[in-house]
C-alpha positions as CSV (number, residue, x, y, z in Angstrom):
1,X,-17.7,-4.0,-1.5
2,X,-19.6,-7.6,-2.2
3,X,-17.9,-7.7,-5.7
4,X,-14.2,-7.2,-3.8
5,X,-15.5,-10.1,-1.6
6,X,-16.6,-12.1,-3.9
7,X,-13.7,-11.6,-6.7
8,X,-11.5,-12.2,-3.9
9,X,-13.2,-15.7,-2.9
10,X,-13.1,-16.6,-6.6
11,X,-9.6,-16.0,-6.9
12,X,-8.8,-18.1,-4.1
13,X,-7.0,-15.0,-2.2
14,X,-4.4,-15.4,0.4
15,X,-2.1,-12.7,1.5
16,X,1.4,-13.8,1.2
17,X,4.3,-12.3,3.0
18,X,4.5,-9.5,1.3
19,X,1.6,-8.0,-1.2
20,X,1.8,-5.0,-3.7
21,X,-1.7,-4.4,-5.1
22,X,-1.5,-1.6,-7.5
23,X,-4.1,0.1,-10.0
24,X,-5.6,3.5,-10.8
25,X,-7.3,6.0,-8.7
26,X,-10.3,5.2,-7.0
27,X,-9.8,1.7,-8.5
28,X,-10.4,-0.5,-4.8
29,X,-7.6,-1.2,-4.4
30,X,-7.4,0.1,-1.0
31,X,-10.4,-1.7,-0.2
32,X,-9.3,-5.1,-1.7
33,X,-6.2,-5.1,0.7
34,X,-8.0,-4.1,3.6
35,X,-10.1,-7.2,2.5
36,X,-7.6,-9.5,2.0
37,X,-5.9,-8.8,5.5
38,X,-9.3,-8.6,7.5
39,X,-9.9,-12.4,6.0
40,X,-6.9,-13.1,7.4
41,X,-7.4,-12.6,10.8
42,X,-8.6,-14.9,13.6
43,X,-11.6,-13.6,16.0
44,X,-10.2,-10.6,18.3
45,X,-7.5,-10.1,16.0
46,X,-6.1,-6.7,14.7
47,X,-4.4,-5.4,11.9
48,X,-2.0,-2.4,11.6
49,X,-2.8,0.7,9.4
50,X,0.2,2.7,8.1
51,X,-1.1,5.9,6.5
52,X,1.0,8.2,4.5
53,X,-1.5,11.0,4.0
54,X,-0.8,14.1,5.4
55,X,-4.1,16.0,6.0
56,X,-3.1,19.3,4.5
57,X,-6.3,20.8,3.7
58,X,-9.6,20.8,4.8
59,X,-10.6,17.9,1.5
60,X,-7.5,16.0,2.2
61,X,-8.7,16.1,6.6
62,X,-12.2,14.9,5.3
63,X,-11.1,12.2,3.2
64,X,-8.8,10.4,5.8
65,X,-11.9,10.9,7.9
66,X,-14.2,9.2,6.2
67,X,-11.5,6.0,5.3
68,X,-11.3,5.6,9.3
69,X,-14.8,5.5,9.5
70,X,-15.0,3.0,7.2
71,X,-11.9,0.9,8.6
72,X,-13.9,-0.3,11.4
73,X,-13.0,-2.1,14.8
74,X,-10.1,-4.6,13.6
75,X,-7.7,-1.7,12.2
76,X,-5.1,0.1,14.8
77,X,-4.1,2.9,12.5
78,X,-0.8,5.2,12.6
79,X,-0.1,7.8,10.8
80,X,3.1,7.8,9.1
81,X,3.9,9.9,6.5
82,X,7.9,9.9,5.9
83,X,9.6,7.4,8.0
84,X,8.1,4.3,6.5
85,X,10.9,2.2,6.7
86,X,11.3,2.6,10.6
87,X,7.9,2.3,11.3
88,X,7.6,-1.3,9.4
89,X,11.2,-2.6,11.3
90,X,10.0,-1.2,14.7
91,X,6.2,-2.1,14.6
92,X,6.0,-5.8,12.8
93,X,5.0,-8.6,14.4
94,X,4.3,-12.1,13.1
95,X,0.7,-12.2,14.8
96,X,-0.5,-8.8,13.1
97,X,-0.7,-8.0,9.5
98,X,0.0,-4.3,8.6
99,X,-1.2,-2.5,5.2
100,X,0.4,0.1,4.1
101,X,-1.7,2.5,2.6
102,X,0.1,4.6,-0.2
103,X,3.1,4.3,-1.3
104,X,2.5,7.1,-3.8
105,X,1.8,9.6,-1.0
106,X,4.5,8.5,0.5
107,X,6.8,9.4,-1.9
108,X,5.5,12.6,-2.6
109,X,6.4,12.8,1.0
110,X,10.1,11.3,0.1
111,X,10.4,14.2,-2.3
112,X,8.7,17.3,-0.9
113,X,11.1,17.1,2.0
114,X,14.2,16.4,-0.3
115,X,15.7,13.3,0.9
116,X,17.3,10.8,-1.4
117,X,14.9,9.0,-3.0
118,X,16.9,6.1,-3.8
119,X,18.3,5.6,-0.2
120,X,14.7,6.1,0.8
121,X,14.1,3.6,-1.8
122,X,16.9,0.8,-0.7
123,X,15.6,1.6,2.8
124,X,12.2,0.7,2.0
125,X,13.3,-2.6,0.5
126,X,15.4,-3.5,3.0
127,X,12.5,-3.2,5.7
128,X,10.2,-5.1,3.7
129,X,12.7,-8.0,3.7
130,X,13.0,-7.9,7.3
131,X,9.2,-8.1,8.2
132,X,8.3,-10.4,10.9
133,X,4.3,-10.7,9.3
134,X,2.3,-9.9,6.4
135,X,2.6,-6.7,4.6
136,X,0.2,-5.7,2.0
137,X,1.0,-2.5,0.3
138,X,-1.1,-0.3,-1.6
139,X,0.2,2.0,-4.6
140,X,-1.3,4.0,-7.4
141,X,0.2,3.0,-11.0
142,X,1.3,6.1,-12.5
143,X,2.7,5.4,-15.6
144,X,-0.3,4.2,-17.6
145,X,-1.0,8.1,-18.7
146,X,0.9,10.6,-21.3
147,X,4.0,11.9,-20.1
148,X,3.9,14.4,-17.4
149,X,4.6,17.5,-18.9
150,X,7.3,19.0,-16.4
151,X,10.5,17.6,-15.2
152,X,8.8,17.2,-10.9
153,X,5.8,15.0,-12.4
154,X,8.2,13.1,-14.9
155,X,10.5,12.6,-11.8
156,X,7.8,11.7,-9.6
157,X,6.4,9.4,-12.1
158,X,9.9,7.8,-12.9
159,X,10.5,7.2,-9.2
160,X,7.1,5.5,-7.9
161,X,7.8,3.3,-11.0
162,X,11.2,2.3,-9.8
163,X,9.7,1.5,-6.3
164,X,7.1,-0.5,-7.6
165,X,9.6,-2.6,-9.5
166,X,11.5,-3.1,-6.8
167,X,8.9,-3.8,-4.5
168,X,7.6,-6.5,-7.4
169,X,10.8,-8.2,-7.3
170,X,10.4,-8.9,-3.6
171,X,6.9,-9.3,-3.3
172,X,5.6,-13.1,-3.0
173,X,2.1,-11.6,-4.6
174,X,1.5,-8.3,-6.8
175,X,-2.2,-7.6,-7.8
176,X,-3.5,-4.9,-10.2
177,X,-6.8,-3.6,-9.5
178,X,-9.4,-2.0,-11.9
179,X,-13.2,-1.6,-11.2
180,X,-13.0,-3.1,-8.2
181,X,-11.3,-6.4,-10.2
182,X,-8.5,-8.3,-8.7
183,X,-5.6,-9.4,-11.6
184,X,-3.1,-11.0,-10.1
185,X,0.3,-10.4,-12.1
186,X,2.6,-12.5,-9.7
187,X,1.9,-15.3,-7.2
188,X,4.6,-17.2,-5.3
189,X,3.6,-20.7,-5.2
């Protein structure tokens, strides 16, 4: 966690309006945009915790244990798995940053329970745009590997890539993470 801190610091970090920070599994990113938020915030100050998981075994229920353990004091979390979009119209504020924390999961979510992943998609954009505060959202990049071999991963793979362009072209600040290392690949000036 010191080397988020301090390669945050070093790269003069500010979260913007909106903030995709992307990378690989177990990559910190997670933990660099809880970082950059929690820097953000003024003494008795919260931030909002939208969590897509879904505990639905007994490893998944562990691990979203342990990450609100780890959250600490300033994080109100909810738990929002599929309606995303609604949750970030009806619950942003100007005086508390949310992070949203994965997009990934939540469109496995968007696509186990067969809605239109597009519309979901537009939706999602159209949300972002109308945030009253900061938004830092948290995605795993999926199409670094080989080419899923069946046509549900391939889709999967094809849509989270879509979102994360879209969500780029909006976004005043995108950030790849890798061993805990901050690259920023856009910044708004």
């Amino acid at each position: 966690m010191a080397s988020l801190a301090s390669a945050a610091s070093a790269a003069n970090t500010t979260l913007r309006c909106i903030t995709l920070v992307l990378g690989g599994a177990r990559a910190g990113k997670s933990a660099y945009a809880e970082r950059l938020i929690a820097e953000e915030l003024a003494p008795q100050q919260t931030a909002l915790y939208i969590a897509t998981a879904e505990a639905r075994d007994a490893e998944m229920a562990e691990r979203i244990a342990q990450h609100r353990a780890q959250r600490g004091a300033i994080w109100e979390t909810r738990e929002v798995p599929l309606a995303l979009p609604d949750a970030l119209r009806s619950i942003s504020r100007s005086d508390q940053p949310v992070l949203v924390d994965c997009l990934t999961l939540w469109m496995s979510n968007v696509l186990a329970s067969e809605q239109d992943v597009g519309a979901a998609t537009r939706d999602l954009i159209a949300a972002l745009k109308e945030a009253r505060g900061p938004v830092a959202l948290v995605s795993n990049e999926v199409g670094l590997g080989i080419v899923p071999d069946n046509a549900l991963a391939r889709a999967f793979r094809d849509h989270v890539g879509r979102l994360h362009q879209a969500i780029a072209e909006i976004a005043d600040r995108v950030v790849f993470v890798a061993a805990g290392l901050p690259l920023v690949l856009k910044e708004k000036k």
